[in-house]
gemmi code that builds the backbone of each chain (N, CA, C; Angstrom):
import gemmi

chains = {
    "A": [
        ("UNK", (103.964, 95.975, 80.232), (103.027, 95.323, 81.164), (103.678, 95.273, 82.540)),
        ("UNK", (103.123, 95.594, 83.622), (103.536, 95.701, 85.028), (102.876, 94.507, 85.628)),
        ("UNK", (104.157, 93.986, 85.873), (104.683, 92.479, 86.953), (104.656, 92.729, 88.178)),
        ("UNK", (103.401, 92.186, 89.125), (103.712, 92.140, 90.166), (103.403, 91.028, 90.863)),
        ("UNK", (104.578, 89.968, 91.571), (104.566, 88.894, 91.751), (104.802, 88.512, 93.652)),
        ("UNK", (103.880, 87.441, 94.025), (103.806, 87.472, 95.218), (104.487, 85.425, 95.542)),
        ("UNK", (105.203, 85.696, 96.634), (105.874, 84.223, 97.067), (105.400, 84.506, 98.639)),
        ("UNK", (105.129, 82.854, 99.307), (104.890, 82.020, 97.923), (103.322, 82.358, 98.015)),
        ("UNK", (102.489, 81.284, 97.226), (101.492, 81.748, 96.850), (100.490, 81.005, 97.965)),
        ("UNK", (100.966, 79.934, 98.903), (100.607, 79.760, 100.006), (101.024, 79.285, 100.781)),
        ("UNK", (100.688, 79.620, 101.944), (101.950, 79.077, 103.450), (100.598, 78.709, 104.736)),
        ("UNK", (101.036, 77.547, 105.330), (100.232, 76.907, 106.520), (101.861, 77.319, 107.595)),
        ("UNK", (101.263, 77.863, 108.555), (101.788, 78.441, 110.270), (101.447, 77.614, 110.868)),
        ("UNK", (101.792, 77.346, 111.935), (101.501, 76.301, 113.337), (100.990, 78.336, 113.964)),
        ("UNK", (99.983, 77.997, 115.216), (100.147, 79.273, 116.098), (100.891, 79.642, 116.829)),
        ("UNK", (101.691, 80.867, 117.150), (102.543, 81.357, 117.596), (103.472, 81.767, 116.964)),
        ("UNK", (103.773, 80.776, 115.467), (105.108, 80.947, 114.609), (104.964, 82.288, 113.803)),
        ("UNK", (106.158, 82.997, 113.860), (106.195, 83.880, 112.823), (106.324, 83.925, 111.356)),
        ("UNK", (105.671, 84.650, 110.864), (106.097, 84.237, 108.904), (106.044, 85.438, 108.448)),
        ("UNK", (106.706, 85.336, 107.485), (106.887, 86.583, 106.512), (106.284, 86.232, 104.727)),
        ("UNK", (106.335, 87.311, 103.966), (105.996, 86.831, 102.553), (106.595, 87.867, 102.153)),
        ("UNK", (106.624, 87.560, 100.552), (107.367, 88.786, 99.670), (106.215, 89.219, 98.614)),
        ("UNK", (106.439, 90.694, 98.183), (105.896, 90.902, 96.891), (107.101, 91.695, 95.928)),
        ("UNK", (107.139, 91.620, 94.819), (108.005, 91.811, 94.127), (107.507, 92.748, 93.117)),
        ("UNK", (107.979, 93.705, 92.585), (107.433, 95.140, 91.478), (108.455, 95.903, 90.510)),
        ("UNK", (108.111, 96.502, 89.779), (109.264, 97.196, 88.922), (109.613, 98.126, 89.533)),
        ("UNK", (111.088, 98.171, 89.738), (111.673, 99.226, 90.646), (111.619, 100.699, 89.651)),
        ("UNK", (110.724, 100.645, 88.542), (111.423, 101.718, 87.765), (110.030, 102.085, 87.996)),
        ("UNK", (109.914, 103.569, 87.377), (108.383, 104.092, 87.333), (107.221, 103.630, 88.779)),
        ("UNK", (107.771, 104.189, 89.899), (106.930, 103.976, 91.400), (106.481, 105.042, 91.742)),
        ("UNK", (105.410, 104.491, 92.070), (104.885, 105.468, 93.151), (104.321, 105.258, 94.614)),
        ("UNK", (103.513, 103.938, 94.602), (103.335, 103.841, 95.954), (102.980, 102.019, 95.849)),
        ("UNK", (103.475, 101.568, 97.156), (102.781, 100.101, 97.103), (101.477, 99.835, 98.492)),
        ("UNK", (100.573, 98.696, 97.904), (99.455, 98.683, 98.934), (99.703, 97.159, 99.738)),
        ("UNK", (99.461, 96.957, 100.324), (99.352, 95.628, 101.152), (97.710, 96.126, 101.830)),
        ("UNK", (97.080, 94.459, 101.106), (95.751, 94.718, 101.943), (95.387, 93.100, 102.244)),
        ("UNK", (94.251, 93.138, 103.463), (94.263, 91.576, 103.678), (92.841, 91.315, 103.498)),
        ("UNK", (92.752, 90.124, 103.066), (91.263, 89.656, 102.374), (90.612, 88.798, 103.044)),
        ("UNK", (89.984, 88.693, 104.078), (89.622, 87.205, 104.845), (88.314, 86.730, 103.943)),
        ("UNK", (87.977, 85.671, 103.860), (86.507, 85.088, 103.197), (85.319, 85.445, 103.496)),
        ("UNK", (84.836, 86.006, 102.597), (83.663, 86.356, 102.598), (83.714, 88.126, 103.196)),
        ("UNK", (84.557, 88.788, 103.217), (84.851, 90.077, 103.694), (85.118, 90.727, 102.660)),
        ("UNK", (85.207, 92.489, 102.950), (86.128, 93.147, 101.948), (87.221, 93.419, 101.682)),
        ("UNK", (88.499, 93.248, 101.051), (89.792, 93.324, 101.139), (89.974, 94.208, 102.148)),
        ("UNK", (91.067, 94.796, 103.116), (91.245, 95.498, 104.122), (92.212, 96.447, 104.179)),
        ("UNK", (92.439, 97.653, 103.643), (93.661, 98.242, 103.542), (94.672, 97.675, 105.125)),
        ("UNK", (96.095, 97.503, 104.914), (96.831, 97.171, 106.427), (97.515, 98.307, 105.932)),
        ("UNK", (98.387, 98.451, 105.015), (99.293, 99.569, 105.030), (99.230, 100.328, 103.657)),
        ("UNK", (100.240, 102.071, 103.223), (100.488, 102.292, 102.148), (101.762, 102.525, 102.140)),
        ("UNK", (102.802, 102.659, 101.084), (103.749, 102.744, 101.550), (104.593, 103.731, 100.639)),
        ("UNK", (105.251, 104.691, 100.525), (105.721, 105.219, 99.446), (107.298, 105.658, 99.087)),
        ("UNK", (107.607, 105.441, 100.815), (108.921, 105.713, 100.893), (110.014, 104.838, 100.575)),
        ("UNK", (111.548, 104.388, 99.513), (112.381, 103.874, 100.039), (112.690, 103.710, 100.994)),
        ("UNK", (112.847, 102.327, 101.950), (113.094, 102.182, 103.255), (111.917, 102.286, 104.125)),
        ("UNK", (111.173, 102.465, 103.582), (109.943, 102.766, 104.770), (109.137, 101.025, 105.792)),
        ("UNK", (109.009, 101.681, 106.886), (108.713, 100.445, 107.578), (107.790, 101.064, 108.189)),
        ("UNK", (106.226, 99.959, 108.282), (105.156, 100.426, 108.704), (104.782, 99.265, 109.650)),
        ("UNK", (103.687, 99.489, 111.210), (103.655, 98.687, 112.015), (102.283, 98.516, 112.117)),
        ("UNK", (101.654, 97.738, 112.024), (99.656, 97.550, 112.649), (99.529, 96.334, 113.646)),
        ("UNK", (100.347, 96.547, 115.022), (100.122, 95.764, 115.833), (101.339, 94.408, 115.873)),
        ("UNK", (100.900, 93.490, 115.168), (102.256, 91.848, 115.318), (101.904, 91.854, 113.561)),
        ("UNK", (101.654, 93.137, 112.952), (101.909, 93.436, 111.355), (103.219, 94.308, 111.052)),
        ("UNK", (104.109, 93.995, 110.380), (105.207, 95.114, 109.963), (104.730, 94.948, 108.174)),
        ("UNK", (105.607, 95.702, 107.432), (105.783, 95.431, 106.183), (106.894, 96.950, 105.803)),
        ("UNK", (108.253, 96.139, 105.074), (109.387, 97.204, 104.775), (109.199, 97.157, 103.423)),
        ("UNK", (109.982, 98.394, 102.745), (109.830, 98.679, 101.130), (111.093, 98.995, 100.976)),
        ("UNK", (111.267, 98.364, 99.870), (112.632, 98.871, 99.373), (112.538, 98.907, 97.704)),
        ("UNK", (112.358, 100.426, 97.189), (112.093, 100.568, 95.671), (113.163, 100.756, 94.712)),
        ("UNK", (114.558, 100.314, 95.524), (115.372, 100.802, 94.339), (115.862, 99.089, 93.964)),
        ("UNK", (115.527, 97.870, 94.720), (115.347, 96.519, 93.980), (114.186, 96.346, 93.773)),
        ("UNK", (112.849, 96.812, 93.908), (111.616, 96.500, 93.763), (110.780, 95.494, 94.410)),
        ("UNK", (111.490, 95.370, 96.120), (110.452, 94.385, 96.654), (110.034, 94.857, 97.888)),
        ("UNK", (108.752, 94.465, 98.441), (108.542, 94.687, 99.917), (108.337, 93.371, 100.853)),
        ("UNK", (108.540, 93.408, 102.123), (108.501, 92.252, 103.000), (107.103, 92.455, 104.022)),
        ("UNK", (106.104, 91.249, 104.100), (105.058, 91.547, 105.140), (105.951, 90.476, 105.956)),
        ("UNK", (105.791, 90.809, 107.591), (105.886, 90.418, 108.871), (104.729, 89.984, 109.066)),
        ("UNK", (104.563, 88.530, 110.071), (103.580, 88.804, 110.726), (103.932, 88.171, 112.372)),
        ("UNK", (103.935, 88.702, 113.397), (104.640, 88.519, 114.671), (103.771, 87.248, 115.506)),
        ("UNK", (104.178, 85.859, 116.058), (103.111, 85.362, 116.615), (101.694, 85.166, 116.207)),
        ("UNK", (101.957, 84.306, 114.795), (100.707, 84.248, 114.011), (99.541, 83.953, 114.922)),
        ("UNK", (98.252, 84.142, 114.941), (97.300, 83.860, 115.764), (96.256, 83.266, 114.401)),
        ("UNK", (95.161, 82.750, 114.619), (93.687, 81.936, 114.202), (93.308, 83.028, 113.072)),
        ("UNK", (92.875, 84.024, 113.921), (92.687, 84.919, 113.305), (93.396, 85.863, 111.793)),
        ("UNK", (94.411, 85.536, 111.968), (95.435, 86.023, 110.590), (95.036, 85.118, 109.196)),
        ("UNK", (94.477, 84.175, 109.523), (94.025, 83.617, 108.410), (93.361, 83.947, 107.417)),
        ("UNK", (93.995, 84.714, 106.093), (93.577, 85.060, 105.334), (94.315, 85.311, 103.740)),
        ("UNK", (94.287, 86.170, 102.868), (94.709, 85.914, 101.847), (95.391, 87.524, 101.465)),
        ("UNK", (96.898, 87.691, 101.669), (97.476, 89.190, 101.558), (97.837, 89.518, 100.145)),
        ("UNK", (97.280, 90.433, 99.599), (97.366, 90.830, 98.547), (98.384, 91.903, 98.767)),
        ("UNK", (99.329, 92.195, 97.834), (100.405, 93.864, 97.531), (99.911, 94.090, 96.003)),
        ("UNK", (99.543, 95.710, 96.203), (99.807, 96.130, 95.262), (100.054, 97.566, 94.517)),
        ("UNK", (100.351, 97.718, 93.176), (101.505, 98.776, 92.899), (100.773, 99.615, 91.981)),
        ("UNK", (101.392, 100.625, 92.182), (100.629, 101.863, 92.198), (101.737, 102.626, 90.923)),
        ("UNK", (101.685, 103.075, 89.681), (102.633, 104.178, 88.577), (102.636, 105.314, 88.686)),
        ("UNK", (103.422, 106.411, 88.498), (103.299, 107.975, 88.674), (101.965, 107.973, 87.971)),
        ("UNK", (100.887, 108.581, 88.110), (99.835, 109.050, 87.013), (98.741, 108.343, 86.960)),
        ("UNK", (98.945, 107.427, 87.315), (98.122, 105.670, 87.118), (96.638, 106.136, 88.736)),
        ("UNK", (95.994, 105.206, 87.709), (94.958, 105.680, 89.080), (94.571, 104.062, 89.675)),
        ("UNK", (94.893, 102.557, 88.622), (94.131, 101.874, 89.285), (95.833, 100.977, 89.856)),
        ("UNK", (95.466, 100.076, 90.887), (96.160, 99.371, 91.641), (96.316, 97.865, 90.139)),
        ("UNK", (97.790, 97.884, 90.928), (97.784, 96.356, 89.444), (98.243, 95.251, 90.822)),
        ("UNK", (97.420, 94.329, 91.159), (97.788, 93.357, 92.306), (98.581, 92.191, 91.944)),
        ("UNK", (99.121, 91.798, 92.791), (100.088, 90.238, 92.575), (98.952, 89.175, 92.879)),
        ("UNK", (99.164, 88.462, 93.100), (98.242, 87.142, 92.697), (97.985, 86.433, 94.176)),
        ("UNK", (98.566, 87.653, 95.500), (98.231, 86.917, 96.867), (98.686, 85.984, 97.198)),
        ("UNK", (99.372, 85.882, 98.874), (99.695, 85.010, 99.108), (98.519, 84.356, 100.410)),
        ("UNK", (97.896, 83.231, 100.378), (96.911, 82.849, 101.034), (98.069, 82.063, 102.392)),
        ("UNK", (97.178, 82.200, 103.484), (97.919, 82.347, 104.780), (97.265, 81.705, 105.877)),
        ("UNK", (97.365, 80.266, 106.320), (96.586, 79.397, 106.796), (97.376, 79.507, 107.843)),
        ("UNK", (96.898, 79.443, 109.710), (97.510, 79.235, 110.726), (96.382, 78.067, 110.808)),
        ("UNK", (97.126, 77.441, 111.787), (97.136, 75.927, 112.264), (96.677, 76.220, 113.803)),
        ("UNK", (96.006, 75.841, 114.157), (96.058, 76.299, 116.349), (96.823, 74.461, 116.100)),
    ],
    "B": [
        ("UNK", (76.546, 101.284, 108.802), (77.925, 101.176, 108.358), (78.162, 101.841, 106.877)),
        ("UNK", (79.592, 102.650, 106.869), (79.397, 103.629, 105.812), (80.433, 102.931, 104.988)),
        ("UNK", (80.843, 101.766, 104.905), (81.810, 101.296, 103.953), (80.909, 100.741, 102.495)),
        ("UNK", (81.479, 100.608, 101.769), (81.353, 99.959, 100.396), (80.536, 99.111, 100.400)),
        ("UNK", (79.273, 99.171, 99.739), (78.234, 97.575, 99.799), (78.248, 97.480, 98.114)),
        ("UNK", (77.982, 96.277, 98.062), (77.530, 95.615, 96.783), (76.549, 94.230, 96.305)),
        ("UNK", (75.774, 95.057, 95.903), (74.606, 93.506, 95.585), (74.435, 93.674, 94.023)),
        ("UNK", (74.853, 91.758, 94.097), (73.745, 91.240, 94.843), (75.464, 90.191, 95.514)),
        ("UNK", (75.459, 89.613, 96.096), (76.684, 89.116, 96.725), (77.565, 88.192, 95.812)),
        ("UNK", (76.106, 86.976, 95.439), (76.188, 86.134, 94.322), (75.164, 86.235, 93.648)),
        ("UNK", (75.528, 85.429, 92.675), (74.817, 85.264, 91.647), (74.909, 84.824, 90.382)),
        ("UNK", (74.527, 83.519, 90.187), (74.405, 82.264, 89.416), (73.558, 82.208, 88.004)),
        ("UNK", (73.750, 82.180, 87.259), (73.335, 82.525, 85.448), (73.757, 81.437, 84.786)),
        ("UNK", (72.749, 81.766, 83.952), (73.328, 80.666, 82.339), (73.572, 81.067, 81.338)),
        ("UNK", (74.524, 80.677, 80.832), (75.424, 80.893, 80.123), (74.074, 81.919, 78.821)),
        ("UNK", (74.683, 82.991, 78.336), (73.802, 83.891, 77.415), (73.061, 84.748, 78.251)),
        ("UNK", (72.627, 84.482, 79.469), (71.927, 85.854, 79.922), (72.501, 87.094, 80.379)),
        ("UNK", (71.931, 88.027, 80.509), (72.750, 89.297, 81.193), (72.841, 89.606, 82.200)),
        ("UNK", (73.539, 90.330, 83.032), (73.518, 90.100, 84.842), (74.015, 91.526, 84.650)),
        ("UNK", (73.519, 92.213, 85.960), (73.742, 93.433, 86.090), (74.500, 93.650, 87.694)),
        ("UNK", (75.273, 94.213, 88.318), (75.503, 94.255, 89.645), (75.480, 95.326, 90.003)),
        ("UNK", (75.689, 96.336, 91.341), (75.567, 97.608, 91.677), (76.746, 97.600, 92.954)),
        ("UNK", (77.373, 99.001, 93.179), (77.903, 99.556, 94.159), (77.586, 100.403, 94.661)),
        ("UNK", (77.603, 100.651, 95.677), (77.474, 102.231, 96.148), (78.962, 102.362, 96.660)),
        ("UNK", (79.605, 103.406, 96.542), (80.881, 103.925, 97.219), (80.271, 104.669, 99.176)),
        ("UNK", (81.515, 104.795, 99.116), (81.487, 105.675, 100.449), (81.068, 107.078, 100.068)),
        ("UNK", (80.140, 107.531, 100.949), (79.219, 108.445, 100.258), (80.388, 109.969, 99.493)),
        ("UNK", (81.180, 109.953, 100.475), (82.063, 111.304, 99.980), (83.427, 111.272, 99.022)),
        ("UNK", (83.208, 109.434, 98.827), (84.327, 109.311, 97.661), (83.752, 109.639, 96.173)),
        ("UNK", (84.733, 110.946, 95.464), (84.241, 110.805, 94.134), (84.653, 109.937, 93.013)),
        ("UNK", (85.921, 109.262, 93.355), (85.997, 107.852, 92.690), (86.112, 106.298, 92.931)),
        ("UNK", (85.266, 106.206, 91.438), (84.673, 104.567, 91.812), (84.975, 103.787, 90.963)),
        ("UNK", (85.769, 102.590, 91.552), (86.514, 101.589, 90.632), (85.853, 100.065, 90.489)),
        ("UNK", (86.350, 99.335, 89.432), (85.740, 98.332, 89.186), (87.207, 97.091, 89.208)),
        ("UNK", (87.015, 96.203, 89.806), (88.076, 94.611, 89.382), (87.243, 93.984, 89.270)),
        ("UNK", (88.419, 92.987, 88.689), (87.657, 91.504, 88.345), (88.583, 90.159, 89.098)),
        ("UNK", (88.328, 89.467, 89.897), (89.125, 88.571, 90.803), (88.688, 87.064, 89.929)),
        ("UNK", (89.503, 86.284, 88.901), (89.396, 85.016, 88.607), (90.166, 84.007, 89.758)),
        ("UNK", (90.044, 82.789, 89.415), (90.871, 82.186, 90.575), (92.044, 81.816, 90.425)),
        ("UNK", (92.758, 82.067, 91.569), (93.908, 81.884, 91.308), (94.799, 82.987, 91.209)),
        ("UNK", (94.789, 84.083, 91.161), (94.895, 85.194, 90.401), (94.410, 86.608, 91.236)),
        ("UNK", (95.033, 87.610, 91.360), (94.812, 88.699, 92.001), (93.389, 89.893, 91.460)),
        ("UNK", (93.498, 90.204, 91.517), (92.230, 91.499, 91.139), (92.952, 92.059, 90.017)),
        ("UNK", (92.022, 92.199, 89.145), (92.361, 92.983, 87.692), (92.072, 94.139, 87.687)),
        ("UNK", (92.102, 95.227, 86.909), (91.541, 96.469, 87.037), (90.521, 96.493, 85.398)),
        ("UNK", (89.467, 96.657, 85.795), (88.654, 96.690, 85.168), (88.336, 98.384, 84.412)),
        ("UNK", (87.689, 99.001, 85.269), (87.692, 100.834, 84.530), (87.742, 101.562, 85.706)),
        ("UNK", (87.052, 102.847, 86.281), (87.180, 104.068, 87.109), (86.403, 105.059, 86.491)),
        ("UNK", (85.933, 105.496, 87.774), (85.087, 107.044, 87.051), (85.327, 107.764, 88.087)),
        ("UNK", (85.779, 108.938, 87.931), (85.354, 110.775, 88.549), (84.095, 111.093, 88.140)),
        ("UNK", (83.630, 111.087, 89.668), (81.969, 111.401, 89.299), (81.162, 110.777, 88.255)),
        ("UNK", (80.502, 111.122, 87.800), (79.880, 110.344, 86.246), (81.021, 109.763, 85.516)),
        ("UNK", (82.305, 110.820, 85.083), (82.459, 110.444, 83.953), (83.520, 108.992, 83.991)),
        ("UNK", (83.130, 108.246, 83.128), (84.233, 106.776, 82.990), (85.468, 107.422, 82.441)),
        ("UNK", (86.604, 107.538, 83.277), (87.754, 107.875, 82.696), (88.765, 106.751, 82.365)),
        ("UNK", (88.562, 105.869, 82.429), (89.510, 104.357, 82.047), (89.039, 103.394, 82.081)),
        ("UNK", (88.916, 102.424, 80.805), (88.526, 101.123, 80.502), (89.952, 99.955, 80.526)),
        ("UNK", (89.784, 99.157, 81.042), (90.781, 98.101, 80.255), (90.095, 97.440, 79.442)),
        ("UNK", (91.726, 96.626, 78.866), (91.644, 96.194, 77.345), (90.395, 94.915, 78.106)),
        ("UNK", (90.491, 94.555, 78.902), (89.352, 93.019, 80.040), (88.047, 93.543, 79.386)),
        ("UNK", (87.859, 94.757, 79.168), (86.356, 94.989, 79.772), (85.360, 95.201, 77.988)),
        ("UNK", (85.549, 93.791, 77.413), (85.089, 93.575, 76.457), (83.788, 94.256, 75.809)),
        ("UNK", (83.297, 94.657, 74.760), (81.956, 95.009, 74.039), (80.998, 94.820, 74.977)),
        ("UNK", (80.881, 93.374, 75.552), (79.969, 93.162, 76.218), (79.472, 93.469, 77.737)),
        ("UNK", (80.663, 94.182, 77.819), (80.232, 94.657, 79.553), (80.115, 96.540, 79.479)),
        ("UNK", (79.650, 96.908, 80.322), (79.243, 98.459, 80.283), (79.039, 98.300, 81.915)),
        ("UNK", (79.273, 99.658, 82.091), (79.466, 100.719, 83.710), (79.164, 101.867, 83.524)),
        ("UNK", (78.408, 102.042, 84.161), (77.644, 103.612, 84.718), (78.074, 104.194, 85.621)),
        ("UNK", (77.594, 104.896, 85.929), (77.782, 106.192, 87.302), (77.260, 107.111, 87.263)),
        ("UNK", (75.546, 106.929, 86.742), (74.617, 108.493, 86.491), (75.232, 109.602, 86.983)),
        ("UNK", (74.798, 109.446, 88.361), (74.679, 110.617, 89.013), (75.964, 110.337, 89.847)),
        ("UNK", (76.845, 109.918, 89.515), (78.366, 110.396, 90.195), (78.168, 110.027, 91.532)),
        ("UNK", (77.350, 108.732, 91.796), (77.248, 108.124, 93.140), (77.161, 106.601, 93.288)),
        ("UNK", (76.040, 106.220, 92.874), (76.482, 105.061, 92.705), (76.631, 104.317, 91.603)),
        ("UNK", (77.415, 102.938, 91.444), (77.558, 102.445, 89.706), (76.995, 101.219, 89.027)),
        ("UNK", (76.656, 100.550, 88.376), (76.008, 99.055, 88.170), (77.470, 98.770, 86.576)),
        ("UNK", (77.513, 97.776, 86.937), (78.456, 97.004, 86.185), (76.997, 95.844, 85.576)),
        ("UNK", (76.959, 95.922, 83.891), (76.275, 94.581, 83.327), (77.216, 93.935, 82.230)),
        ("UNK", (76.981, 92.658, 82.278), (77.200, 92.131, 81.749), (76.338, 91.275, 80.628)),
        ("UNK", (76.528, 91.258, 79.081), (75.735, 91.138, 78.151), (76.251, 89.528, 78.104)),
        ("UNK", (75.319, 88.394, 77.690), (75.526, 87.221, 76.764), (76.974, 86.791, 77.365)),
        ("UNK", (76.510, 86.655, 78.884), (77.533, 86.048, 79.835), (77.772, 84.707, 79.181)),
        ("UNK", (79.168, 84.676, 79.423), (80.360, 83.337, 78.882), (80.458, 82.764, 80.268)),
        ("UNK", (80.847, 81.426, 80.211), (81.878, 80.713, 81.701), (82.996, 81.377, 81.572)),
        ("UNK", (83.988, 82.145, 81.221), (84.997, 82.617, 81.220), (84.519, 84.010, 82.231)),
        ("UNK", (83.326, 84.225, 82.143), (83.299, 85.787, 82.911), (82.890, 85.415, 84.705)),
        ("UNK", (82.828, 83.812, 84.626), (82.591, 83.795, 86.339), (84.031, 83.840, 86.918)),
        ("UNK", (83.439, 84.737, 88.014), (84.841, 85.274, 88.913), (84.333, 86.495, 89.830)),
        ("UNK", (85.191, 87.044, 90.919), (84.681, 87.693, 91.859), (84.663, 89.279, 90.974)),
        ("UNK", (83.846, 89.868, 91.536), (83.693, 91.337, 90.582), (83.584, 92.415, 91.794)),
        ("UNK", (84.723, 92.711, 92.256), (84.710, 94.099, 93.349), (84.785, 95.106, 92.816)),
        ("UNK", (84.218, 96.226, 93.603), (83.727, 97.748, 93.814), (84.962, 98.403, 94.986)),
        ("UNK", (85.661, 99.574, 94.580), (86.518, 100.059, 95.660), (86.205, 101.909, 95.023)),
        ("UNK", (86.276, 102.435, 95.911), (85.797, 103.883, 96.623), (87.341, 104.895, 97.310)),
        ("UNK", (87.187, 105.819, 96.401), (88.244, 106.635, 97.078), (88.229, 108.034, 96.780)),
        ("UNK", (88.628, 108.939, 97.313), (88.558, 110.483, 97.140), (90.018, 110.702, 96.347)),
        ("UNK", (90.037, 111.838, 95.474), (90.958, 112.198, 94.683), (92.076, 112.690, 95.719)),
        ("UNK", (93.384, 112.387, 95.319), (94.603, 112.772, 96.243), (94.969, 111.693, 97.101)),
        ("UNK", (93.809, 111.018, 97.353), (93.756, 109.802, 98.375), (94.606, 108.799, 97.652)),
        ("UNK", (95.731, 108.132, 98.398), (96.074, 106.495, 98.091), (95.129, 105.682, 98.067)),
        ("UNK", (94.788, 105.486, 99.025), (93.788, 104.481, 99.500), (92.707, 104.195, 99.170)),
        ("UNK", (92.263, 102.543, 98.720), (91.012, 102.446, 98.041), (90.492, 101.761, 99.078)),
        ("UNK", (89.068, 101.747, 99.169), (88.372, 101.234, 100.141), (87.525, 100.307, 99.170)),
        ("UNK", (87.380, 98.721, 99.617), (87.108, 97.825, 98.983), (85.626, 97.566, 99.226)),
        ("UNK", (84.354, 96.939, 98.334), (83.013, 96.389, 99.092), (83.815, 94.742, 98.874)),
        ("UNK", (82.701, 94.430, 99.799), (82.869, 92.806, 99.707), (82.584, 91.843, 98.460)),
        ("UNK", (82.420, 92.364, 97.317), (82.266, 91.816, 95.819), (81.052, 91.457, 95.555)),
        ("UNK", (80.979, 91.380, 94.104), (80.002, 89.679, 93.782), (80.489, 89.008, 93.214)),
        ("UNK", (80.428, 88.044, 93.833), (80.570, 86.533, 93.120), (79.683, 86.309, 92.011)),
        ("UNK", (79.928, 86.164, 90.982), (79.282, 85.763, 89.618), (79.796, 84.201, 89.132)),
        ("UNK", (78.641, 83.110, 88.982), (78.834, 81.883, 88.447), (77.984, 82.101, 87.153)),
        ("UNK", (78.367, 81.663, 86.236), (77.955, 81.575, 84.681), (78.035, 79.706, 84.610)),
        ("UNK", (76.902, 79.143, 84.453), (76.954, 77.869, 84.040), (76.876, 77.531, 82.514)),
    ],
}
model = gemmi.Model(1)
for chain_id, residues in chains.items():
    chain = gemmi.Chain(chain_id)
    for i, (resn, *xyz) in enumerate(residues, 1):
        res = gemmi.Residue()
        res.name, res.seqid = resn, gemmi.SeqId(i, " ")
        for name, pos in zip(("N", "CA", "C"), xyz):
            atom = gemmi.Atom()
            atom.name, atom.element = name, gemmi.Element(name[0])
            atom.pos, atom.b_iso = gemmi.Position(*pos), 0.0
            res.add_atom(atom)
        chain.add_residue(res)
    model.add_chain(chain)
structure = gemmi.Structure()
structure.add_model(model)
structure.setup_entities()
């Protein structure tokens, strides 16, 4: 069974402050990880894919790094704003595998 | 707008009836996936089809539920002799073969009283 676990599972920002979150995956059998963001009442949002060890991807005051040989990735988010408020899902992808297995989201409240 | 729709958005039942929902994908994706979002809890993977055919069920997707994809376009997910255990968000995601990337609709919400 493939574990994929997200910390923490929710965080309140003041605006301006930066925050980060983790998702965590089996470093064995990879192929690619997803980070997507879910606001209410919307459709989840692809932000990044990621497939490389080491890989670091940017969407504006969004980063998110991968590192598959411990099995975790890091989302950034630069100068949280109102708008970021939402709920970031990661998730992991097996050689062969066609559907996404998600972590359980970390929900992401800024404060003005 | 050519992204992912799904109706009916919500939709509220009692407990034993059957509920049916629909997706349409993005018109040029030939695969179309099904989750299931309880609370608390991330998106499950429910099944997938290439074109018509259903190529993967999970162990979730009990006797009582069935998925189509006639014509390898769009799909309806029903649900038979709905339980309170089956309310939870039920998304539709769309993607072309080779592609990473799934493109999500905005779900339905299903309440079973």
């Amino acid at each position: 069974i493939l574990n994929v676990e997200q910390s923490p599972q929710s965080l309140h920002v003041q605006e301006g402050d930066s925050t980060n979150f983790t998702c965590s995956f089996p470093s064995s059998n990879f192929y690619a990880l997803h980070w997507y963001r879910w606001e209410t009442a919307k459709s989840p949002e692809a932000l990044f894919v990621m497939t490389l060890n080491g890989d670091e991807k940017k969407k504006g005051r969004i980063s998110a790094t991968l590192n598959t040989k411990e099995g975790y990735s890091y989302l950034y988010i630069k100068g949280s704003q109102p708008e970021d408020s939402a709920t970031y899902l990661c998730a992991f992808i097996s050689p062969g595998a066609q559907k996404l297995v998600f972590g359980q989201g970390t929900r992401l409240t800024i404060n003005p | 707008d050519t992204g992912v729709s799904q109706n009916p958005r919500h939709k509220i039942t009692k407990r034993g009836q059957n509920v049916t929902f629909r997706c349409d994908p993005i018109s040029e994706h030939n695969r179309l996936y099904w989750y299931r979002q309880t609370l608390g809890q991330g998106p499950e993977f429910l099944t997938y089809f290439q074109n018509e055919a259903q190529l993967e069920k999970s162990r979730l997707l009990s006797d009582r539920f069935s998925a189509e994809r006639p014509k390898g376009s769009f799909s309806t997910l029903e649900i038979q002799r709905t339980e309170q255990g089956d309310s939870a968000m039920y998304l539709c995601a769309s993607t072309r073969t080779g592609n990473y990337e799934q493109y999500f609709g905005p779900g339905t919400r299903l309440t079973v009283t």
